[in-house]
TIGUZA-232445 format. One record per residue (C-alpha): x, y, z; residue in three letters. Coordinates in pm, whole numbers, padded with zeros to 5 digits, always signed. Example, Ala and Ser with C-alpha at 12.3 -4.5 7.8 and 13.67 -1.06 7.14 Angstrom:
BEGIN
+01230-00450+00780Ala;+01367-00106+00714Ser;
END
This chain:
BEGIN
-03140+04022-18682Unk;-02996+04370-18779Unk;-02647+04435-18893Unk;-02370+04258-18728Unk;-02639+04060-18507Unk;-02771+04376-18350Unk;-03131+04427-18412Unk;-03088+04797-18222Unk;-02831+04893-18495Unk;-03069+04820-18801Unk;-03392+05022-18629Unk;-03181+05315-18544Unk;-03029+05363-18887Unk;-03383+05300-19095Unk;-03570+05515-18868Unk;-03337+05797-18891Unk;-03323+05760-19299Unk;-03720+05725-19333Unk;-03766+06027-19191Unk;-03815+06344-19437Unk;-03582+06556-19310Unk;-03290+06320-19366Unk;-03371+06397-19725Unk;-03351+06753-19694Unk;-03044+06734-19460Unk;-02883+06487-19754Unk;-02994+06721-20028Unk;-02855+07065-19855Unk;-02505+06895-19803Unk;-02451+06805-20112Unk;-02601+07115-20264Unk;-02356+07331-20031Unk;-02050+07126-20084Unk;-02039+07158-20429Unk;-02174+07529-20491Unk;-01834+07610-20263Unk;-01618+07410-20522Unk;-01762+07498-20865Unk;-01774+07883-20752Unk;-01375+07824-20794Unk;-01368+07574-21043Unk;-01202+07712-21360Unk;-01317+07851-21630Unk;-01066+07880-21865Unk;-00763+07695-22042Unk;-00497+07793-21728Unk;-00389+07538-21476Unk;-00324+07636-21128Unk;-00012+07497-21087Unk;+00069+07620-20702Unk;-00299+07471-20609Unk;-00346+07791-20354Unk;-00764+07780-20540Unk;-00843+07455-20436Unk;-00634+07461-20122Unk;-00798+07806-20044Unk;-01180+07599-20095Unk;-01030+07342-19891Unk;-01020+07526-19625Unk;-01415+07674-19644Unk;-01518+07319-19726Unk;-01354+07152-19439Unk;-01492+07418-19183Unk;-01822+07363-19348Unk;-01812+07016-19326Unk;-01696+07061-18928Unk;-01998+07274-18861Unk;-02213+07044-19030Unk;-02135+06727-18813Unk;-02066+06992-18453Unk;-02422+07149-18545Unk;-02600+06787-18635Unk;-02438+06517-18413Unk;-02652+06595-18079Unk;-02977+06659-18282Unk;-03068+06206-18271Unk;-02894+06060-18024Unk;-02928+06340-17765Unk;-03300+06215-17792Unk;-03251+05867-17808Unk;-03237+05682-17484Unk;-03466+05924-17284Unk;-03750+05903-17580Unk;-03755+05534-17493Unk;-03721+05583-17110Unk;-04054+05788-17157Unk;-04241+05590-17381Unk;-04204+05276-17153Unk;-03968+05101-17479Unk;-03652+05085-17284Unk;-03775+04863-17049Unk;-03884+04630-17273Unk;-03499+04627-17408Unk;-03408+04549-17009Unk;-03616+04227-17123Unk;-03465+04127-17429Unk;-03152+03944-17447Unk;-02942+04255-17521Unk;-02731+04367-17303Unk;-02603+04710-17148Unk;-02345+04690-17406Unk;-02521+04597-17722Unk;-02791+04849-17654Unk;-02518+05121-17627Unk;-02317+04980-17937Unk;-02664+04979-18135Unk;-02748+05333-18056Unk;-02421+05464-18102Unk;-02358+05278-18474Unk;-02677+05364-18576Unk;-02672+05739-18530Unk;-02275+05754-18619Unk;-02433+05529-18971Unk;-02663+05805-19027Unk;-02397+06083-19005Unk;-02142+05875-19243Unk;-02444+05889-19506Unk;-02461+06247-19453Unk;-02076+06303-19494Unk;-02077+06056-19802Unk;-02289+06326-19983Unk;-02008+06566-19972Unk;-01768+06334-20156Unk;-01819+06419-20484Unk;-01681+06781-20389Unk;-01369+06645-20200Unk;-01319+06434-20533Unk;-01379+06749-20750Unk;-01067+06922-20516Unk;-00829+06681-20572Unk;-00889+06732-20929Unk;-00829+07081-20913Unk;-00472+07026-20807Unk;-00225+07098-20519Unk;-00470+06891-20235Unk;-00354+06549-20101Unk;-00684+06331-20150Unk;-00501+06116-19847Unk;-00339+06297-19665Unk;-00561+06622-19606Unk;-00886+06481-19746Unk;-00891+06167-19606Unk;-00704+06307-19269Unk;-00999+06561-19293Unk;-01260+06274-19310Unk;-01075+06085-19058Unk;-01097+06423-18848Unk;-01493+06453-18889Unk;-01546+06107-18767Unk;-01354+06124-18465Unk;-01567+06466-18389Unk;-01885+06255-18496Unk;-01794+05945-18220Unk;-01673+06191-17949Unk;-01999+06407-17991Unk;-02283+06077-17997Unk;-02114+05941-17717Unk;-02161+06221-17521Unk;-02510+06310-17645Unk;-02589+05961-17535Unk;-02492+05986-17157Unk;-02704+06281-17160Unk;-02963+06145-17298Unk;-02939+05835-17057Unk;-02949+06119-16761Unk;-03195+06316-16859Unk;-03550+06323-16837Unk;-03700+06507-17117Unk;-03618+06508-17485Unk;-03574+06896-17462Unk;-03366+06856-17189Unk;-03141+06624-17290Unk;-03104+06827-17654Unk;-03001+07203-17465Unk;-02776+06985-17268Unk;-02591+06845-17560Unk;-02544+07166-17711Unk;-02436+07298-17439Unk;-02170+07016-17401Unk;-02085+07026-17787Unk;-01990+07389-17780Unk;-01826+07357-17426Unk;-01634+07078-17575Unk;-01550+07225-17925Unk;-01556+07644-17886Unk;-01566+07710-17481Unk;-01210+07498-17435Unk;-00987+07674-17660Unk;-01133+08049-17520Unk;-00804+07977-17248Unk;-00542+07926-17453Unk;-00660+08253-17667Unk;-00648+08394-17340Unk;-00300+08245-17253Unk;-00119+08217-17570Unk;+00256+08329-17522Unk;+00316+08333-17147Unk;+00586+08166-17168Unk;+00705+07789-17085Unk;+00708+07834-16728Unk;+00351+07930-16683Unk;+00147+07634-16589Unk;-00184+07798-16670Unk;-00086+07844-16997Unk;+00040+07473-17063Unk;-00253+07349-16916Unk;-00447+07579-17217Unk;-00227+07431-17453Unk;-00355+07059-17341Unk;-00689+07151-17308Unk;-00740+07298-17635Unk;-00653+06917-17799Unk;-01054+06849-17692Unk;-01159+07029-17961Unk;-01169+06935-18345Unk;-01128+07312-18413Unk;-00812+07327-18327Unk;-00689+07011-18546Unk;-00893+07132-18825Unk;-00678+07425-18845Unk;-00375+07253-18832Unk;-00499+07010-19118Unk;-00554+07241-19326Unk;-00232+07487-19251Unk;-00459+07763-19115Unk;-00380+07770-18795Unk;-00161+08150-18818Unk;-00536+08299-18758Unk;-00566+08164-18388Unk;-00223+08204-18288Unk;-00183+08555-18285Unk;+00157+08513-18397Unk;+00270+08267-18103Unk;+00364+07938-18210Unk;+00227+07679-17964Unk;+00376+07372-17792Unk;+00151+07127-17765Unk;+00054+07021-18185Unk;-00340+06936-18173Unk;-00315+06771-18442Unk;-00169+06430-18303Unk;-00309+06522-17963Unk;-00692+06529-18022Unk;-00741+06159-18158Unk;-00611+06074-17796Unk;-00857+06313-17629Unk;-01125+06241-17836Unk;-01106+05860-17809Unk;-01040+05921-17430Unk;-01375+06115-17395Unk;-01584+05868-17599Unk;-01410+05577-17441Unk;-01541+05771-16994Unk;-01873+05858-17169Unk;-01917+05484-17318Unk;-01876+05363-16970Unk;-02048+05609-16792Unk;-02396+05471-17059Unk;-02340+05152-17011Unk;-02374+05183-16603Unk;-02668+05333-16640Unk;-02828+05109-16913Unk;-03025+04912-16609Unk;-03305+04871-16436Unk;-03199+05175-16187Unk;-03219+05453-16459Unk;-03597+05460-16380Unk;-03520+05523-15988Unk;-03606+05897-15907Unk;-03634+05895-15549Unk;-03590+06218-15383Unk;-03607+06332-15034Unk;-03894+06522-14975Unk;-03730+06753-14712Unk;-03873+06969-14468Unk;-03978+07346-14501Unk;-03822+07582-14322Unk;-04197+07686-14162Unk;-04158+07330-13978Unk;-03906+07351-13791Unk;-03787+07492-13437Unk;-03785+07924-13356Unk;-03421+07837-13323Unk;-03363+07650-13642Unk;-03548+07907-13880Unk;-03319+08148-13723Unk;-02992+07980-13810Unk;-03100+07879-14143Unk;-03200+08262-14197Unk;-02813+08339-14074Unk;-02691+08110-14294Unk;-02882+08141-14591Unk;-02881+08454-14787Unk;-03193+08311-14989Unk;-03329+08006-14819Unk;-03411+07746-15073Unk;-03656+07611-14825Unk;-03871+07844-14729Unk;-04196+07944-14863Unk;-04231+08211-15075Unk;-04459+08507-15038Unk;-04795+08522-15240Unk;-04775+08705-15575Unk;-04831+09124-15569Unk;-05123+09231-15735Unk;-04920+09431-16009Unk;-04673+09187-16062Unk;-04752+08977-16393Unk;-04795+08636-16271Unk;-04698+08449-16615Unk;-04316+08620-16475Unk;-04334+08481-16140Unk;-04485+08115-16278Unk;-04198+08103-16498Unk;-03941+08140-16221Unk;-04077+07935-15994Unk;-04156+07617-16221Unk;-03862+07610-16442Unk;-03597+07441-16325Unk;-03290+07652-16179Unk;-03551+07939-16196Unk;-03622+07975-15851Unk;-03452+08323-15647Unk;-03197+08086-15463Unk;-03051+07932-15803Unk;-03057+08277-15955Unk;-02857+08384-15667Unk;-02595+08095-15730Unk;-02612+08208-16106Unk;-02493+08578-16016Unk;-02241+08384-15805Unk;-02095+08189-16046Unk;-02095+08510-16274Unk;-01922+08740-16061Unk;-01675+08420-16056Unk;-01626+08427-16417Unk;-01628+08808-16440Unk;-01306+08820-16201Unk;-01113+08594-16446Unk;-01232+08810-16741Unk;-01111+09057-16536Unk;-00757+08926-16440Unk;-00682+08754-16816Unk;-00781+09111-16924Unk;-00576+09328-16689Unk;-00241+09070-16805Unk;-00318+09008-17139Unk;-00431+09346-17259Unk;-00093+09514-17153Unk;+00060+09233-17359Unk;-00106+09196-17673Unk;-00388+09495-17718Unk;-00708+09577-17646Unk;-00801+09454-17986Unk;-00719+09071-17941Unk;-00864+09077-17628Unk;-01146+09251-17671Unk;-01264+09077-17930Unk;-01201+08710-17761Unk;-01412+08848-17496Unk;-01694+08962-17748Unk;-01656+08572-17902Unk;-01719+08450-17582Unk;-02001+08660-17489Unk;-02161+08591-17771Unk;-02114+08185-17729Unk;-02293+08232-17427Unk;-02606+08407-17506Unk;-02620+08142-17822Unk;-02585+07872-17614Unk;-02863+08004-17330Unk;-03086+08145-17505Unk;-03236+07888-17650Unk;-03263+07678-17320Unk;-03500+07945-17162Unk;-03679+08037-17468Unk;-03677+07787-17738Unk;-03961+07591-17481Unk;-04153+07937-17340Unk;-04508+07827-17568Unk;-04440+07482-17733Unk;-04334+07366-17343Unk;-04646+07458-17272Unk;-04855+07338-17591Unk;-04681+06959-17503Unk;-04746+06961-17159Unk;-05107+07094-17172Unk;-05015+07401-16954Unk;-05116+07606-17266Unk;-05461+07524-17229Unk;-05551+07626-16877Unk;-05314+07958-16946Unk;-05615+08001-17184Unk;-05872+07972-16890Unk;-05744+08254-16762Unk;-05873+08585-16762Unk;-05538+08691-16924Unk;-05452+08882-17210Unk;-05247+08709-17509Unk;-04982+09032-17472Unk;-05001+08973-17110Unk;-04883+08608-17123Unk;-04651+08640-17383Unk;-04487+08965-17194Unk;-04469+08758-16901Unk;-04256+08490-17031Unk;-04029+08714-17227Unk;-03934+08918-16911Unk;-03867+08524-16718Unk;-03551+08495-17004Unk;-03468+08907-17064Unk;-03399+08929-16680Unk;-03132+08611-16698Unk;-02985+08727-16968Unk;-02956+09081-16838Unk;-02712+08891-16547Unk;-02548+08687-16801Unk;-02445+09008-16930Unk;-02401+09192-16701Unk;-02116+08949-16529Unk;-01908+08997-16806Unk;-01902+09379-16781Unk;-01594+09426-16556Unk;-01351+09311-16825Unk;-01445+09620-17037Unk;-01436+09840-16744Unk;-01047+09715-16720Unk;-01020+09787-17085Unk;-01155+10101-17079Unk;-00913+10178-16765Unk;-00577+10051-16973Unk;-00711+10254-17286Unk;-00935+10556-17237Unk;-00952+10624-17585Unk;-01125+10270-17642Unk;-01450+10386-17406Unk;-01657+10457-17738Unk;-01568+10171-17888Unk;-01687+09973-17587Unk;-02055+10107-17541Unk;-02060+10032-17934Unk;-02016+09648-17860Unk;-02223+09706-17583Unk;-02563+09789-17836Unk;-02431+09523-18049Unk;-02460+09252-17750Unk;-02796+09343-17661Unk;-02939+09344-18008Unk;-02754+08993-17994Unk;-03003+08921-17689Unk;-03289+09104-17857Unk;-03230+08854-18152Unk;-03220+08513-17993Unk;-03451+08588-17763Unk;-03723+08690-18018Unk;-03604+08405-18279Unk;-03634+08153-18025Unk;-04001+08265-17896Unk;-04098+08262-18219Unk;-04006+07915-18319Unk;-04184+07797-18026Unk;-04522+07948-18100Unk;-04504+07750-18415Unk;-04379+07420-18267Unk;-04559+07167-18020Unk;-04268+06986-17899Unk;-04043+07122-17715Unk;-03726+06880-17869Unk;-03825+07030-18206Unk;-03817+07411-18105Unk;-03482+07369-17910Unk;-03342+07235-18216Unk;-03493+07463-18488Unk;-03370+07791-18252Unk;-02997+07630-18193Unk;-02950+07552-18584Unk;-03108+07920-18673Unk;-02875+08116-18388Unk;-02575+07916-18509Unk;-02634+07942-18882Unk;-02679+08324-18835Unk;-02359+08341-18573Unk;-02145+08047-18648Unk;-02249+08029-19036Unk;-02101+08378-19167Unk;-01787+08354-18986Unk;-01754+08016-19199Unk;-01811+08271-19491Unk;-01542+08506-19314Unk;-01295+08230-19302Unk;-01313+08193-19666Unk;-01267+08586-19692Unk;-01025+08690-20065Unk;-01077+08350-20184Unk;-01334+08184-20291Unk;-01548+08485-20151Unk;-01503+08819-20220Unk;-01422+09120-20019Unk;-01773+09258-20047Unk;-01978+08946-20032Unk;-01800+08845-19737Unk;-01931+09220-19593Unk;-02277+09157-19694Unk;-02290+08806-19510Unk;-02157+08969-19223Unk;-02440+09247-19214Unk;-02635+09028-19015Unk;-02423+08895-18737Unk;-02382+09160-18478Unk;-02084+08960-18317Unk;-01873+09040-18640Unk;-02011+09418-18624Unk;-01838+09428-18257Unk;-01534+09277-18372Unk;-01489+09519-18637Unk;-01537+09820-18421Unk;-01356+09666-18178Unk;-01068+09660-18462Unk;-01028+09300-18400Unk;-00751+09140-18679Unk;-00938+09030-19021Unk;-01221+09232-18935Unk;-01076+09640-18959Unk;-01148+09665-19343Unk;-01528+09559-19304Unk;-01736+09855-19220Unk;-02052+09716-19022Unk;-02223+09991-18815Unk;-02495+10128-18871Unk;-02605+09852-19121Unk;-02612+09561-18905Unk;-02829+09707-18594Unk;-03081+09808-18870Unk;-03103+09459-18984Unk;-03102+09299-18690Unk;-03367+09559-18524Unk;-03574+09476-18850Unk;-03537+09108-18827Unk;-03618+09125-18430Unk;-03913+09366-18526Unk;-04023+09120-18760Unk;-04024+08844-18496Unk;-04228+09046-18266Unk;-04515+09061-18511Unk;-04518+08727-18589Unk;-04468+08644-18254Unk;-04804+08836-18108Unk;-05007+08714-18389Unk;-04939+08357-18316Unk;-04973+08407-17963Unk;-05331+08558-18002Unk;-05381+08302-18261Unk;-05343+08064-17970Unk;-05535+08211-17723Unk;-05829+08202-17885Unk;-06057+07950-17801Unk;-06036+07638-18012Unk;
END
C-alpha cells in the first residue's frame, strides 16, 4: 500500500520523479533561486542594516517562485485522469476498492508532492535571505511558502476537473492554461480597470472581491509591493486575508465537481445525432434560414478550386472551427470590445491614456498568449499522433502548400481576436489626438506579438509527436519570453540594473508597447526599433526551421 494507505498517492509521486525532466525542472529551480540571491549577496565588510537588498531580492524571488508553480501546476495533473480514461486504466480503478474519493485524494497529493519537492529546492535561497538581514523567515518567507501552496492546491484541483472532462491530453492541458491565467492574470484586469470609482460603485467593489482569486494580488501585498498595481488608489478589500478563503473555496467546488464524475458515467458520450437542415420540410429550411444567420446544420458547399484545402480542412475539423462558431467568436468579441470601449471612454478621462492604454496592451497580449498555442501548438504533431500526417503525405500537395494552409486556419482567428479589441484605441485616439502615433506603434508591436507565437508554436509542433508535449513546450516558451522579463522588470534598480533590465526587455514586444505607450515604470526604457528587429529575426528564424522540418516530413519515409 502507498502512503497513508493510498496506493494512487505512491504511483503518482514516483512516476512523476522518475521521469527526466523532473531532474532538469529540480536542477533549473535551484540554479535560478540562488543566482537571484548571490547576485546581491555582499561582497564586502558592510552590513545592510535597513535590509532594503535582501528585501528588494525578496521580492524577484517570490515572483519567481509564483511563476514557477502558475507556469508548472497544470503541466501533470491537467493530463492525469483523461490519460487513464484513454488508455482503458481508469476503469480498472472503477474495479478496485478505491473509491471516488481516494482516487481524487491520490491524484491530487501526488502531483501537489511533486510540486513541494520542486519548491523545497528553492530553500536554500529563502535561508540565504534571511541571513542577509531585514526579511522575516516566518512571517514573509514562510507566509510566502504558505502563499505558493495555496496557489499549488487551487491550481491541481482545477487542472483535475478538466482533466476528468476532457477528452484528449492536449485538450485538457490548453484548457488548464487557459483557466490558470483566467484565474490568476484575467481576474484582476477589472479592478485595474475600476480602481478608484469610489465606494458607491458596485462594479468596482465587485473588482475589488474578485481580484482575491488570484495569488498575484496577495503576493504583492506579502511582499509590500503592492503601490505598482494601485495606481495610487488604496483599495478596500486587503487580498491578502481574502484569497486563502477564495482559494480554498475554489479547490473545495472543483474537489466536488471530480469526485461526481469519478464513475462509471465519465465514459458516456452519447450525442444526438440531429438532423440536417437538407432533411427537413420547404417550410422548415426556410425558418431556420430566417433564423439563423449561419446555420450550424446545413451542409456546406464543396471546396473552390483555388482555395487551399489544408485552410478549409482545418476549419471544418477542429473543434469551434466551423463558420457558425467563428461567427459566435466575432460575437463574443464585439461583446468584449464594447466594454473595452466603455472602461476606456470613463477611465481614460480619469486617470490617462497611459494607464489605460497600457492595461489594455496587457490584456491583449494575455490573450494572444493564451490562444495561440491552442490553435497552433497541435497544427503538425496533431496530426503526426493521430496519423492524419500520413495520408496529408498521399496527397499530391506541396510541403509549402500544407504548411501555408494551416498557418492561415490560426492567422485568420487571430486577426478577429485582434481586431475586437480595436475600438478601445479608436476611443483613445478620440480623447487624445496627439496619442494616434503612438497607437499604430502598439499596433506593429501586437502583430509581431502574433507573428511570434504563431511561428514559435508551429515550430514546436513540427518537432513534437504528441500533441500534450507541443502545447506545453509553446505555453512555457510564450510565457518565459512574455511573463519571464517582466519578472526581470519587477526587479528593475535592484538586484538588476537599469540597462540589463532594457536588454531583457528587447525581446518582449508587450514591454516595447508599454513604453511607447508611456505606461508608468516603462518611460525611461527606450525599445523601438530594437525589439521589432529581434522579434522579426527570431520569427524569421522560425520560418526556416519551420519549412525545413515540414519538407523533412513530407518526404516519403
Amino acid at each position: 500500500m502507498g502512503v497513508f494507505g493510498n496506493p494512487i498517492i505512491a504511483r503518482e509521486f514516483t512516476n512523476l520523479l522518475r521521469s527526466r525532466r523532473a531532474i532538469h525542472l529540480f536542477v533549473a529551480v535551484a540554479a535560478a533561486s540562488s543566482a537571484l540571491v548571490l547576485m546581491r549577496w555582499p561582497s564586502d565588510a558592510i552590513v545592510d542594516l535597513s535590509g532594503n537588498q535582501s528585501r528588494q531580492v525578496f521580492r524577484v524571488f517570490g515572483y519567481g517562485m509564483l511563476a514557477t508553480v502558475l507556469l508548472l501546476t497544470p503541466v501533470f495533473p491537467a493530463t492525469s485522469i483523461v490519460r487513464e480514461k484513454n488508455q482503458g486504466t481508469l476503469a480498472l480503478l472503477f474495479n478496485s476498492p478505491l473509491g471516488p474519493v481516494s482516487i481524487f485524494v491520490g491524484k491530487l497529493i501526488g502531483a501537489l508532492g511533486f510540486l513541494a519537492v520542486l519548491l523545497m529546492m528553492s530553500v536554500p535561497a529563502a535561508a540565504a535571505l534571511t541571513a542577509m538581514g531585514g526579511v522575516s523567515p516566518l512571517r514573509e518567507i514562510g507566509g510566502l511558502y504558505a502563499l505558493l501552496a495555496l496557489a499549488a492546491l487551487q491550481n491541481t484541483a482545477i487542472s483535475l476537473w478538466i482533466s476528468s472532462r476532457a477528452t484528449t491530453s492536449d485538450g485538457a492541458l490548453r484548457w488548464s492554461f487557459a483557466a490558470v491565467l483566467a484565474v490568476s492574470v484575467v481576474a484582476i484586469g477589472p479592478h485595474q480597470f475600476l480602481q478608484g470609482r469610489g465606494t458607491e460603485s458596485l462594479l468596482s467593489t465587485g473588482a475589488e472581491y474578485l481580484r482575491c482569486v488570484s495569488p498575484i494580488p496577495a503576493a504583492m501585498e506579502l511582499m509590500a509591493h503592492s503601490d505598482v498595481a494601485s495606481q495610487g488608489f488604496e483599495s478596500r478589500v486587503r487580498a491578502a486575508p481574502g484569497y486563502p478563503l477564495a482559494a480554498l473555496a475554489i479547490t473545495l467546488a472543483a474537489a466536488i465537481a471530480t469526485t461526481t464524475r469519478l464513475n462509471y458515467r465519465i465514459f458516456d458520450r452519447a450525442r444526438s445525432q440531429g438532423v440536417m437542415t437538407h432533411e427537413r420540410s420547404r417550410g422548415e429550411q426556410w425558418a431556420r434560414r430566417l433564423f439563423f444567420l449561419v446555420d450550424p446544420q446545413r451542409r456546406t458547399r464543396g471546396i473552390a478550386p483555388l482555395v487551399n484545402p489544408v485552410l478549409v480542412k482545418e476549419f471544418r475539423c477542429r473543434r469551434f472551427g466551423r463558420f457558425h462558431w467563428l461567427m459566435r467568436l466575432m460575437a463574443a468579441s464585439a461583446v468584449v470590445s464594447l466594454v473595452l470601449t466603455l472602461a476606456s471612454t470613463t477611465a481614460t478621462m480619469e486617470r490617462g491614456v497611459e494607464t489605460i492604454g497600457g492595461i489594455m496592451v496587457a490584456l491583449q497580449v494575455a490573450l494572444i498568449v493564451l490562444l495561440t498555442p491552442t490553435l497552433a501548438a497541435t497544427l503538425i504533431s496533431g496530426e503526426v499522433e493521430s496519423g492524419g500526417w500520413t495520408l496529408l503525405q498521399m496527397t499530391p500537395m506541396s510541403a509549402a502548400r500544407i504548411l501555408s494552409g494551416k498557418l492561415m486556419s490560426v492567422l485568420w482567428t487571430l486577426l478577429l481576436i485582434i481586431v475586437s479589441t480595436l475600438p478601445g484605441y479608436l476611443v483613445i485616439v478620440w480623447i487624445s489626438p496627439e496619442s494616434w502615433l503612438k497607437v499604430r506603434v502598439v499596433l506593429i508591436c501586437l502583430a509581431w506579438t502574433a507573428a511570434f507565437a504563431l511561428l514559435a508554436s508551429a515550430t514546436v509542433s513540427a518537432f513534437c509527436r504528441r500533441a500534450a508535449t507541443s502545447t506545453t513546450v509553446a505555453y512555457v516558451l510564450l510565457l518565459s519570453v512574455y511573463a519571464g522579463t517582466m519578472l526581470i522588470w519587477l526587479g528593475r534598480d535592484a538586484p538588476f540594473g537599469h540597462a540589463m533590465v532594457e536588454n531583457a526587455l528587447r525581446i518582449n514586444t508587450m514591454a516595447a508597447a508599454l513604453s511607447v505607450m508611456g505606461t508608468p515604470g516603462f518611460v525611461t526604457y527606450r525599445l523601438i526599433p530594437d525589439a521589432w528587429w529581434i522579434t522579426g529575426g527570431a520569427c524569421v528564424g522560425f520560418a526556416v526551421v519551420l519549412v525545413l522540418r515540414a519538407r523533412t516530413l513530407t518526404r516519403p519515409q
